[in-house]
N, C-alpha and C positions, 0 to 999 in steps of 0.2 A: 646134183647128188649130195653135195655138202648141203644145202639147204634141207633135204630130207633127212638127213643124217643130224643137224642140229637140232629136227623138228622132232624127229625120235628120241634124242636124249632128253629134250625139256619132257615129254612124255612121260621118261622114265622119271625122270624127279616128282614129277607131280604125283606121281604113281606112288613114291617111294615117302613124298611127304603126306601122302594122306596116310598110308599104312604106319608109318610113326604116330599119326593123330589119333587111328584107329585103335592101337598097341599103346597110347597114352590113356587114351577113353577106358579100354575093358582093365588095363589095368588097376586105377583109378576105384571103378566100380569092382573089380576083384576083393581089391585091400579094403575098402570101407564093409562089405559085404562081410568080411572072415571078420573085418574087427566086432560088425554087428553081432557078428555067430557066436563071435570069442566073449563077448559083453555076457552075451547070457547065461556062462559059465562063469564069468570073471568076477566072481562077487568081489576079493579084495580089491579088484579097478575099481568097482563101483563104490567099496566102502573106505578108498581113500579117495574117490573125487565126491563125497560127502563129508566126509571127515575135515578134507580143505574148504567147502564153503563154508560147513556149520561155523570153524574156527572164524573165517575171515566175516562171516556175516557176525559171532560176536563178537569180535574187535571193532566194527563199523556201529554196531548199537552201546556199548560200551561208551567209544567216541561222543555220539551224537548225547550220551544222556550227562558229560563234564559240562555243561552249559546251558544253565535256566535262564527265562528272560519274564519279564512282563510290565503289564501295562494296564493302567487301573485311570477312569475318569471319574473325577469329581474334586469339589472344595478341598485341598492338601496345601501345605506346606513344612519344608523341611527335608531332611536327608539323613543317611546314615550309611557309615562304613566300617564294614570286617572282614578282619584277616580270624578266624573261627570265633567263637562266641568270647572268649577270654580277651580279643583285642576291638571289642565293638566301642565305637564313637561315634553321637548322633541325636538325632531330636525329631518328632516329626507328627502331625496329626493329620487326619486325612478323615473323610467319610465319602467313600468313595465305591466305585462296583468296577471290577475289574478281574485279570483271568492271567495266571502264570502258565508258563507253554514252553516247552523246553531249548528253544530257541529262535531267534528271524531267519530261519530257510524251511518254508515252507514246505518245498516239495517233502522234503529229509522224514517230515512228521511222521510218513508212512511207518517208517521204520521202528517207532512207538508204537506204530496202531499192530502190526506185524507181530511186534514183539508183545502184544497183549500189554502196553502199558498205558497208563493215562496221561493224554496230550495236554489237555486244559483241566484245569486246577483254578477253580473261578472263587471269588471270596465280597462279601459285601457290608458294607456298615461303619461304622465309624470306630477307628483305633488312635489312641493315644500312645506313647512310648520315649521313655531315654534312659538311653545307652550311657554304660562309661566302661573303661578298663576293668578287666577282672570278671566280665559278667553281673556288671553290677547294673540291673535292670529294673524301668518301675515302666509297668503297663494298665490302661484303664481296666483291660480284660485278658482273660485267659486264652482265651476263645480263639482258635487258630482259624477259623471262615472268615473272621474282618480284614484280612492282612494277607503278605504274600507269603509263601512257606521260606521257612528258612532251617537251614541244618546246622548244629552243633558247630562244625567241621568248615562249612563253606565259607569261601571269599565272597563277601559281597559289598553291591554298590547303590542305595537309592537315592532318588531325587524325585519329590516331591514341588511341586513347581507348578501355585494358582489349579489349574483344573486339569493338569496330567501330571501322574505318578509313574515312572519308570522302574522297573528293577533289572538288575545285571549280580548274576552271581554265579559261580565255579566252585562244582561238587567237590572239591580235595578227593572226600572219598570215589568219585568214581573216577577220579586220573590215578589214583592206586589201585584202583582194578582194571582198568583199562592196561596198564604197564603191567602189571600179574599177571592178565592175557595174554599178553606178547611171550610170555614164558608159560604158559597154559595151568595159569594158575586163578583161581576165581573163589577169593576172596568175601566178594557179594554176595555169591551165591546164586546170581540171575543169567548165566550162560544157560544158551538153549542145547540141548542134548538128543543126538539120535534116538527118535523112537520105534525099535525095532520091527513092531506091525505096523509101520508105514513102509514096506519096499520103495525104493527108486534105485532107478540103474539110468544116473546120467551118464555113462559109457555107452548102452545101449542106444539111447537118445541121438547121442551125437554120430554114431552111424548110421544110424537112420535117415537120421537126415541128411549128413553128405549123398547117401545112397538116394533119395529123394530127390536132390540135387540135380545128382549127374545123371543119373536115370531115371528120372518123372520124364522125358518124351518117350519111354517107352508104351507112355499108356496109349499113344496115337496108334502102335499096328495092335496093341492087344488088343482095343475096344473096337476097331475097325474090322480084325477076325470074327473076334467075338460077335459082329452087327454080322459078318457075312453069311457066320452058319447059321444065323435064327431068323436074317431078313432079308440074304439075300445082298447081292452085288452090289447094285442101286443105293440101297439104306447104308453099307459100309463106308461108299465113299462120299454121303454127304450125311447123315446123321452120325453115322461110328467115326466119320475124321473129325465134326464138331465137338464129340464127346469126349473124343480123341486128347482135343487139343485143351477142351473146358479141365478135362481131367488132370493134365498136364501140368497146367497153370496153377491149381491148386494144390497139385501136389508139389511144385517145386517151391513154392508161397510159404507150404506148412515145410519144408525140406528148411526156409533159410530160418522163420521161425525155430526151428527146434535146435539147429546150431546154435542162434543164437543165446538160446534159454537154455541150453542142454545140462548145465547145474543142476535144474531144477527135477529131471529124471521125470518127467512126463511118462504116462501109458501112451501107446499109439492117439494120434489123434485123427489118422486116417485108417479107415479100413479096407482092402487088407494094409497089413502092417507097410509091406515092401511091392514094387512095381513085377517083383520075382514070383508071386504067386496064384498062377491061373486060375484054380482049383477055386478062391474065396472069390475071384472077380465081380462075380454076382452080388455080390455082398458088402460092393463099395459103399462105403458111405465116411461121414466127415463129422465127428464128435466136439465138442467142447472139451478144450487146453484144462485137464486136470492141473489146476493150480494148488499145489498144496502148502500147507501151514505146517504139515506136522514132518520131522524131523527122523 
């Protein structure tokens, strides 16, 4: 009797922990669901989770643009250094072909290309030059294509050395705009700005995709219904459970995708939008990740 009686209680737990798992599940998919619903009314959510990237996306390009670098090959020697054009000291001749580029991290460049700027800045020919205090400068030529760019304002640093020419220099001005951003102020004048006839609702985004998430196995009994009433029993449980599960996979694929890009405020990139709508099912299909540029 006790044996029956312990076997009944473990019973009821089990019972009691799957309906907790059950009641965690739909809740889960409840809350992401209202917040998707809420999204599509929620403009000011969407237009301060734009408002927070545009800013931190121009603090990050701000950043990456205080630091030019480059690199020139050919017959050079000499060097020169400045604290802005009023404190240059230095000597140096070069005839050389080489490409300034805004710094040694590669990956980062994107973020010029992104930002519609130019990465390489290439120059060739033969220059002459010496510096002294005050801006006191004597050059063979004008010509700013033989040489590497330099600003009024910048720190910089070269070394010319037999057959490589190196430069290092720091925009001054763009760490005063960089620190003006921190206080949303843009000086420059090269911060990117929401462009109103570009909608995105990265709110809506990121519900969706939780929703994709927890609920992309629902597409196993809908495409398996769906296969039963147009083919019958047979085709449901081996072509509608395959399509079932292929469907599944891709939508929870594109579900962790959109969480993670949900900044970005994507259009749907599955059709139907949500695993919640029988009516479109017909009409699945799987689009290309609107990547947008514009703000």
């Amino acid at each position: 009797m006790f044996q029956i009686e312990g076997s009944r209680k473990a019973q009821e737990r089990e019972t009691m922990r799957k309906t907790r798992c059950m009641k965690w599940f739909a809740g889960v998919v409840i809350a992401a669901t209202f917040w998707t619903a809420g999204a599509r009314a929620a403009d000011p959510v969407n237009t301060a989770f734009v408002g927070a990237e545009i800013y931190l996306w121009n603090r990050l390009a701000d950043f990456t643009e205080i630091l030019q670098s480059g690199v020139a090959i050919g017959p050079c020697i000499g060097g020169e250094f400045a604290i802005t054009k009023y404190g240059t000291v230095g000597a140096y001749v070069a005839n050389e072909q080489g490409v300034a580029f805004p710094h040694f991290i590669p990956p980062l460049w994107i973020i010029n290309y992104l930002d519609d700027q130019q990465i390489f800045t290439p120059h060739k020919g033969l220059y002459e030059t010496r510096a002294f205090i005050n801006d006191h400068r004597w050059e063979n030529t004008p010509m700013e294509d033989v040489r590497f760019p330099r600003g009024p304002w910048d720190i910089r640093a070269q070394v010319a050395a037999g057959l490589i020419h190196i430069s290092l220099s720091v925009q001054t001005m763009q760490v005063y705009d960089f620190l003006a951003g921190l206080i949303c102020f843009d000086p420059l004048a090269d911060d990117q700005a929401r462009d109103p006839t570009a909608p995105r609702q990265p709110a809506r985004q990121l519900g969706r995709g939780v929703v994709n998430i927890v609920a992309g196995v629902v597409e196993i009994p809908v495409n398996m219904n769906q296969i039963n009433e147009e083919k019958g029993g047979f085709a449901a449980v081996s072509y509608g459970l395959a399509r079932g599960v292929w469907r599944t996979g891709v939508r929870m694929g594109v579900g962790v995708l959109e969480v993670v890009t949900f900044p970005m405020g994507w259009e749907p990139i599955i059709e139907p939008e949500f695993p919640f709508e029988p009516t479109k099912a017909t009409n699945w299909r799987v689009s290309q990740p609107a990547f947008r540029r514009q703000y």
